[in-house]
N, C-alpha and C positions, 0 to 999 in steps of 0.2 A: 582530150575531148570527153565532155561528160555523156553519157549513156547510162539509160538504166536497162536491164537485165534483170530475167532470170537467175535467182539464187540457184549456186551448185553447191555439192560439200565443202569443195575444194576452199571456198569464200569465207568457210569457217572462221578461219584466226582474226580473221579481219573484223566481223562478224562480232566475233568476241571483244576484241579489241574494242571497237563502240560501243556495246553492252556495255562495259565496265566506263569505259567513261561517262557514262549516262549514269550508272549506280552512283559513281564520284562526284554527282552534282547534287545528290540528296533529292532533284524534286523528278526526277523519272520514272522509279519503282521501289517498290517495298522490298525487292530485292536486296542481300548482300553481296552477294555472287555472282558473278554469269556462269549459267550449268553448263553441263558439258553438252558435247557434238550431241550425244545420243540423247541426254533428256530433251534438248530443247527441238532436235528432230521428232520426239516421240509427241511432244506437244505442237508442236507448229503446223499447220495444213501444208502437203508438200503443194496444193497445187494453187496457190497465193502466196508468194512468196518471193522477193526483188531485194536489188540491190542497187547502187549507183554505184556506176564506176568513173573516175577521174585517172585514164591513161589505164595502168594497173592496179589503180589502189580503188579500194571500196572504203566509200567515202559515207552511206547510209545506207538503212534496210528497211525494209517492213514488212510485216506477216500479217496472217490471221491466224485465229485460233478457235474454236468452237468453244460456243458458252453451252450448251446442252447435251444430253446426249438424248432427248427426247424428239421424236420426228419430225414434231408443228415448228422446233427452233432450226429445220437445219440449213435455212437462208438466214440465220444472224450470226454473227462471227464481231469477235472481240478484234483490233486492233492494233498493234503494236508497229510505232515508227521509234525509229534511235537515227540521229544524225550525228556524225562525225563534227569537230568542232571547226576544222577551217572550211564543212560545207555550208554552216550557219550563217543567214542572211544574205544569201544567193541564189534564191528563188528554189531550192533542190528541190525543199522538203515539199514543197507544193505540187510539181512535177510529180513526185515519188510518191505522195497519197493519192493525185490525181488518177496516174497509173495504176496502183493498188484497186482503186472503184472502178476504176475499169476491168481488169480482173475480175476483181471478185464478182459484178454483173456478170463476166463474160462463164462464168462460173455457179452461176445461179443466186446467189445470196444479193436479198433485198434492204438488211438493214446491217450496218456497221455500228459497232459501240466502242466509246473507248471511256477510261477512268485516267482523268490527269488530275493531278494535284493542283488544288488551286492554287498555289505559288506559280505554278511554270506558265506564264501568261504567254508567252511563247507558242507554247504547242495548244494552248486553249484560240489562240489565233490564228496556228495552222488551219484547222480542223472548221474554224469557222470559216475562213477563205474557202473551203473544199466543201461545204453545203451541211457541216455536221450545226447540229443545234444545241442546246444545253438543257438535259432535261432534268437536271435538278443536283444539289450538291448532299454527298452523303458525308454527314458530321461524324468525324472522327470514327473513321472507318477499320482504322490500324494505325497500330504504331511502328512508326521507325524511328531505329536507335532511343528508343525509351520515349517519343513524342507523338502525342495520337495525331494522326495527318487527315485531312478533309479531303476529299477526291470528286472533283465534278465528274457527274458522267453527261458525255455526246454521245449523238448517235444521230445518222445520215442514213435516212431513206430513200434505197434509189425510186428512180423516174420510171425506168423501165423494165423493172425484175419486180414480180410480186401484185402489178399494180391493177388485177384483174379483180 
């Protein structure tokens, strides 16, 4: 039965386990690595933070993360979803952002961002089924493994946080 969930520590390895398969497809993150338990808790908001589970296994996740630490930012938060490969084109990932803005409303923050690579037309699709927009593509933003990469950034205004 799939269920999404609250991330616990415990979800970690699993956690990890997606991370790196996302790295191993070259268009997820600039990443080479997935960090450890502690950095990526020391970066992540504990209090936006999921998982899907299929039975016992965790099948995707998604966080936020604060892009500021300046006070007028602290309803925008950066984005980060990784899917598992046998949860790919089973509606998950759509559920599992759905839920994430939900959240993150229910949690004060008005605008969501993310940076995808323009290769991964994929999650540039998620993010559009889920109400993000495309506000513009940054050329050659960085490189990975020695090739400068273009990164759209989206970003989804809610409806109902902010809109006074």
């Amino acid at each position: 039965m799939i269920i999404i969930d609250n991330m616990k520590e415990n979800d970690w390895e699993q956690v990890h386990d997606i991370f790196i398969e996302g790295i191993n497809t070259g268009n997820a993150t600039f990443e080479k690595e997935a960090p450890s338990w502690e950095a990526w808790n020391k970066k992540y908001l504990e209090d936006c933070r999921l998982v899907v589970r299929d039975g016992d296994k965790v099948i995707g996740w998604a966080a936020l993360l604060s892009t500021s630490t300046q006070k007028a930012y602290h309803g925008v938060a950066e984005l980060s979803i990784y899917l598992g490969s046998e949860s790919k084109g089973r509606g998950i990932g759509t559920s599992l952002l759905i839920a994430l803005i939900k959240m993150s409303e229910a949690h004060g923050f008005w605008t969501l961002q993310s940076g995808i690579f323009i290769e991964n037309s994929a999650s540039i699709h998620l993010h559009e089924k889920a109400g993000f927009r495309k506000v513009g593509v940054r050329k050659r933003v960085g490189k990975l493994n020695g090739v400068w990469r273009d990164v759209m950034l989206m970003e989804r205004r809610s409806e109902v946080v902010g809109v006074d």
